[in-house]
C-alpha positions in Angstrom: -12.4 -4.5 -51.5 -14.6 -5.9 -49.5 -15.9 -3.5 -46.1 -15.7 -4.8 -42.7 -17.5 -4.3 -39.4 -15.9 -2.6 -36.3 -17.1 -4.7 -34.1 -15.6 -3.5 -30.7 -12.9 -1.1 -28.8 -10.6 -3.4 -26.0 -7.9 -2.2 -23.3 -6.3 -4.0 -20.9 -3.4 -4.0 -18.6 -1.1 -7.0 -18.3 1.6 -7.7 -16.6 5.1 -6.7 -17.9 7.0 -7.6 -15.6 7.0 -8.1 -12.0 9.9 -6.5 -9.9 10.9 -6.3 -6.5 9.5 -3.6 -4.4 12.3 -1.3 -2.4 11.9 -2.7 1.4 10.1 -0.9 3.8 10.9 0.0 7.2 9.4 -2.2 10.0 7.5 -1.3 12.9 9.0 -4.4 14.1 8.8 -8.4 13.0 9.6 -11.6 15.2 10.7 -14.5 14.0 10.2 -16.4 17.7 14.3 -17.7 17.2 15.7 -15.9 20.3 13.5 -17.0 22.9 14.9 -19.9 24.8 13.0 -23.4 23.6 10.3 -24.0 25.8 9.7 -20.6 26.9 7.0 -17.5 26.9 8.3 -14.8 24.4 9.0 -12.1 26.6 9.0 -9.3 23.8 4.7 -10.5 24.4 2.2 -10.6 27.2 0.7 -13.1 28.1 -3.1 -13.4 28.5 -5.8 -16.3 28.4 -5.0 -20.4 29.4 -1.3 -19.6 29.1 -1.4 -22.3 26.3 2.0 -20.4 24.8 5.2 -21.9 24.2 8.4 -21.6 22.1 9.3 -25.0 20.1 11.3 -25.9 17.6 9.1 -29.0 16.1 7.7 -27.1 13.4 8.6 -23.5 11.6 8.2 -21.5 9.1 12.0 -20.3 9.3 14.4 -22.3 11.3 14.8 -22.4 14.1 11.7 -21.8 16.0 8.3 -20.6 15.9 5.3 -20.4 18.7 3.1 -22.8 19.9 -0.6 -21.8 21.3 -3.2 -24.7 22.9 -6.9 -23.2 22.8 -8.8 -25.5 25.4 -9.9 -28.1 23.0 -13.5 -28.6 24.0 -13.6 -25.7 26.4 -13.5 -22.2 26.5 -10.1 -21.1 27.2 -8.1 -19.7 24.7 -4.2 -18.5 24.2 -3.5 -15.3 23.6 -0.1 -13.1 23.5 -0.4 -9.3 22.9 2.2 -6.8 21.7 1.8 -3.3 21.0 1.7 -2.0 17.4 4.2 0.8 17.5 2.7 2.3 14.4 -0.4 4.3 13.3 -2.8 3.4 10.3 -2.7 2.9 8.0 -0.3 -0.6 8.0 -0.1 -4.1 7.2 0.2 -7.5 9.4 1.8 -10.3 7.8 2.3 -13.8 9.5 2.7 -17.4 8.9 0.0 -19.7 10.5 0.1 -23.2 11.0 -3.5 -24.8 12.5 -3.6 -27.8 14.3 -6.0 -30.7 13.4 -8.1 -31.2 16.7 -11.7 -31.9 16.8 -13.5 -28.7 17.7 -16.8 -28.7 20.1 -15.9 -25.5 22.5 -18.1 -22.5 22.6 -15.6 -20.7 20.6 -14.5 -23.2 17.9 -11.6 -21.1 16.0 -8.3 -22.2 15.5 -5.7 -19.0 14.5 -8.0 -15.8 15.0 -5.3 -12.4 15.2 -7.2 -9.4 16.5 -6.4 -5.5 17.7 -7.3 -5.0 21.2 -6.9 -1.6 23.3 -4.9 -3.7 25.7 -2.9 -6.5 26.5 -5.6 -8.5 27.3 -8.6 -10.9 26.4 -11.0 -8.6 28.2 -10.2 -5.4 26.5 -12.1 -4.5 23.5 -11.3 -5.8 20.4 -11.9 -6.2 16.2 -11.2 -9.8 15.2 -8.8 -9.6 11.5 -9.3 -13.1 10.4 -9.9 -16.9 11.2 -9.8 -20.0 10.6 -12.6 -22.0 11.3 -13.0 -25.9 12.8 -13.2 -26.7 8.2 -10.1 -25.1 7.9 -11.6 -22.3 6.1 -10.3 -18.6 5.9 -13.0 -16.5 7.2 -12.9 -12.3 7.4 -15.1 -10.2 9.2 -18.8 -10.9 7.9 -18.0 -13.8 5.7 -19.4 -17.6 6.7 -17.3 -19.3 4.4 -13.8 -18.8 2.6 -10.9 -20.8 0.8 -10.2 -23.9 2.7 -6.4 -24.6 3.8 -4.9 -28.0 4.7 -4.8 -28.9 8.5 -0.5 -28.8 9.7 0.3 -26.8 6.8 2.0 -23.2 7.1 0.1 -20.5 5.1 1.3 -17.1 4.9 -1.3 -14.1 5.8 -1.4 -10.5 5.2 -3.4 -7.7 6.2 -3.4 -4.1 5.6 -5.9 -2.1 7.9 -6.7 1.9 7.5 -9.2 4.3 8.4 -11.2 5.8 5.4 -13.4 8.2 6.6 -15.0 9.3 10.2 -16.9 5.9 10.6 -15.6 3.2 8.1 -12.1 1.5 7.8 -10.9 -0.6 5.4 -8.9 -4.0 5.6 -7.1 -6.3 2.4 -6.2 -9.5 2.6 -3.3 -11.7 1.0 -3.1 -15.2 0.7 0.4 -16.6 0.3 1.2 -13.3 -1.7 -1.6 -13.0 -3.7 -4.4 -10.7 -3.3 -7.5 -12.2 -1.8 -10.0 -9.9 -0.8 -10.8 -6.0 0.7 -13.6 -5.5 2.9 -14.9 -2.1 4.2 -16.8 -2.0 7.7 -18.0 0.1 10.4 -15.9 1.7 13.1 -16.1 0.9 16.3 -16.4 3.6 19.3 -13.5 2.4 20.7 -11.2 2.0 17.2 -8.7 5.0 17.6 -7.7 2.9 20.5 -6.8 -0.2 18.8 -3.3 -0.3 19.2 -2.0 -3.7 20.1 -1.9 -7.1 18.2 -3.1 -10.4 19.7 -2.1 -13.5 18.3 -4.6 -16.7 19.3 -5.4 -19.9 19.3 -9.2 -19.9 20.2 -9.6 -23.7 20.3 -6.8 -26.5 19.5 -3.4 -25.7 18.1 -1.9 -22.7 16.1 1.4 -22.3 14.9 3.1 -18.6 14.3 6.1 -17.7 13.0 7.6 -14.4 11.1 5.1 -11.9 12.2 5.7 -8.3 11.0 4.0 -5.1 11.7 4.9 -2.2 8.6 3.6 1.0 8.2 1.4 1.4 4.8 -1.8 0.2 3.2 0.5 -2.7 1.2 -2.1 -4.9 0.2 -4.1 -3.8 -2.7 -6.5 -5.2 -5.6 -3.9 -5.7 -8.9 -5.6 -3.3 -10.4 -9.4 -1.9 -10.6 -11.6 -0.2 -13.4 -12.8 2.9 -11.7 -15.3 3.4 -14.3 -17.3 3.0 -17.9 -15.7 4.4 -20.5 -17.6 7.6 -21.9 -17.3 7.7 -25.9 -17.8 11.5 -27.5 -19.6 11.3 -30.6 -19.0 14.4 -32.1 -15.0 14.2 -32.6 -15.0 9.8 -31.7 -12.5 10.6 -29.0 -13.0 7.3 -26.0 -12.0 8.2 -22.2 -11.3 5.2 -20.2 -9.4 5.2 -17.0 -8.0 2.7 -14.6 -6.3 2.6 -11.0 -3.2 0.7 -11.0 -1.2 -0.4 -8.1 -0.4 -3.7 -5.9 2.0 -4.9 -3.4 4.3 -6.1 -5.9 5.6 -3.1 -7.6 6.9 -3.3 -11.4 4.9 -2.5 -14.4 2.2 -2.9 -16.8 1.3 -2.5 -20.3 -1.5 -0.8 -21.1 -2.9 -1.2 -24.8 -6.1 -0.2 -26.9 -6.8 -1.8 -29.7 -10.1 -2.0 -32.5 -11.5 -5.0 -33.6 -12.7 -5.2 -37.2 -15.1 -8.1 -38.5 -13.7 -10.2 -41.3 -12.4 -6.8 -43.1 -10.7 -9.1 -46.2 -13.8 -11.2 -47.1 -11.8 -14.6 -45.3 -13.7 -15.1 -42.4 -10.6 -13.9 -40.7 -11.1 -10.6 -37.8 -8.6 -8.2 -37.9 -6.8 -5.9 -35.2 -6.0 -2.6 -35.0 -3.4 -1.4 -32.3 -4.5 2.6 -31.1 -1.9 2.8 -28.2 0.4 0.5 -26.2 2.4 2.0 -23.0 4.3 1.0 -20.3 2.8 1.7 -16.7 4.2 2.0 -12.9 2.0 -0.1 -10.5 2.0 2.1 -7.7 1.4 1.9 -4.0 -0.6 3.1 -3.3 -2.6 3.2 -6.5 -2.7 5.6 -8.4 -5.2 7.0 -11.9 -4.6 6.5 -14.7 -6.5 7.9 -18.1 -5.9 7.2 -21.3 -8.5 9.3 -24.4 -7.4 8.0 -27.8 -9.5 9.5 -31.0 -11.2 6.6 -33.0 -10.9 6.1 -36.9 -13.9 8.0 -38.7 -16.1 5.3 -39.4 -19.6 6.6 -39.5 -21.3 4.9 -36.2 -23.6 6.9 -34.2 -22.6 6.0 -31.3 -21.5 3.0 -28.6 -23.2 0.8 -26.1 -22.3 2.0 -22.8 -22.2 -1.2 -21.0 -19.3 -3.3 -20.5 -17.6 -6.2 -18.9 -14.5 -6.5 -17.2 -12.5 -9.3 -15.8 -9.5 -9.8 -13.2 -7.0 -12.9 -13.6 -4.0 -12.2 -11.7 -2.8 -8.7 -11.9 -4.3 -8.5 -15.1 -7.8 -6.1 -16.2 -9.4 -5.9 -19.4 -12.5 -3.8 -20.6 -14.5 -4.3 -23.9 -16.5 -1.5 -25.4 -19.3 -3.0 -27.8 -19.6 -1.0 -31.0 -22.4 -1.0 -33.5 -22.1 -1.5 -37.0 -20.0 0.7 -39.4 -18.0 1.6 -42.1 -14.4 0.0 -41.8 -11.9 3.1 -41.7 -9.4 0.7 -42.9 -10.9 0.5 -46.5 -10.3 2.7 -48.9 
């Protein structure tokens, strides 16, 4: 019989199946339906042009949703502030709707939620995201994002906590999937940061179902924490992988060797070294998997590797060099 070529060592993790995760308690959500039409929300302060009004000409959820009017042109923006009830880490979520006005002010954002240390525009503050006059979604330190459709409602999350004595940490969700996680640097004043403020910096925003719940839910599908390491000496391979999302359910994880046209046909064959089933955790959690590769007489692997992320889906290649296939006798 002809011998092959191991030619490379692959794991992934794909998705299983995606289940719901067990609710969470709330700091507190509003939906904007039991303020009388045409009114402030009371539950909110009030700070900025006053451009803040409850309608019932667009939502998210019927019946109702809120209305702010930046000073189109100007420098006037509306803004609404209510206390966060809850200490990092947590997660924002909230529908947005931006208006389609033509933007010249000295401040030309449409939907731009921040934390303030009080209910006000003049108390300090760290901007969470934007939208921009394009319609773009911009975080901190970014110029440009994914562009959104004016008068369209687009769902937003954020999940904010403090990692270490001068950084903290924010994800971001776009419509339920995973967008982006940035890290930056504290400010002085960031142990202070304890209200929202929802505003419309210039033009028209729409908000509706905002929620405020206590947890870091936001989090990359899963991440490859590191290279795998072969051992030469007894062909054992460690890889290892953190698992965990906002979504809950599981994920296979599976190994398997690929051997070059082993039969002579020009046809590559598989070999399966493990397959298991996987919790994605929140937060995420390690995982590491060492399996013991067939005998085949190599003297070693590359050490590089690629990896890529589609979804909730991660996959590693290991390249191996030339050797004996341990399939043939």
């Amino acid at each position: 019989m002809k011998q092959g070529k191991l030619i490379a060592f692959g794991f992934a993790l794909v998705v299983a199946m995606i289940v719901a995760q067990p609710a969470k308690s709330q700091a507190w959500s509003d939906n904007f339906d039991t303020y009388p039409l045409g009114s402030f929300p009371t539950n909110w302060t009030a700070s900025g042009n006053g451009g803040t009004t409850i309608v019932n000409t667009t939502y998210e959820s019927k019946p109702q949703s809120v209305q702010m009017d930046g000073q189109v042109g100007g420098c006037w923006s509306a803004l609404m502030h209510r206390q966060l009830n809850v200490k990092p880490p947590f997660t924002i979520q909230m529908y947005v709707r931006n208006g389609n006005e033509t933007l010249s002010g000295c401040h030309p954002q449409r939907a731009e939620p921040e934390l303030q240390t009080g209910p006000s525009w003049t108390y300090p503050n760290r901007t969470l995201w934007d939208f921009n006059a394009k319609g773009q979604f911009i975080v901190p330190g970014a110029t440009t994002g994914p562009t959104f459709p004016e008068l369209t409602w687009i769902k937003v999350g954020v999940s904010y906590e403090v990692v270490d004595a001068t950084h903290v940490r924010m994800s971001y969700s776009l419509n339920d999937q995973f967008y982006t996680s940035i890290v930056a640097t504290q400010d002085t004043y960031e142990s202070q940061l304890t209200w929202l403020s929802l505003q419309a910096a210039e033009g028209s925003a729409w908000f509706d179902n905002v929620s405020v719940t206590p947890g870091f839910l936001i989090n990359p599908p899963c991440t490859l924490t590191d290279s795998p390491s072969y051992t030469a000496t007894d062909s054992t391979l460690t890889m290892k992988f953190t698992v965990g999302n906002n979504t809950g359910g599981t994920v296979n994880w599976s190994g398997w060797l690929t051997y070059a046209d082993p039969q002579g046909s020009g046809v590559d064959t598989m070999q399966t070294l493990f397959s298991s089933s996987l919790a994605v955790t929140n937060p995420p959690q390690l995982e590491t998997k060492t399996v013991t590769l067939p005998l085949e007489g190599i003297i070693g692997v590359l050490s590089t590797m690629s990896s890529t992320k589609t979804g909730i889906a991660c996959s590693s290649w290991v390249p191996v060099r030339t050797g004996t296939d341990p399939l043939t006798p």
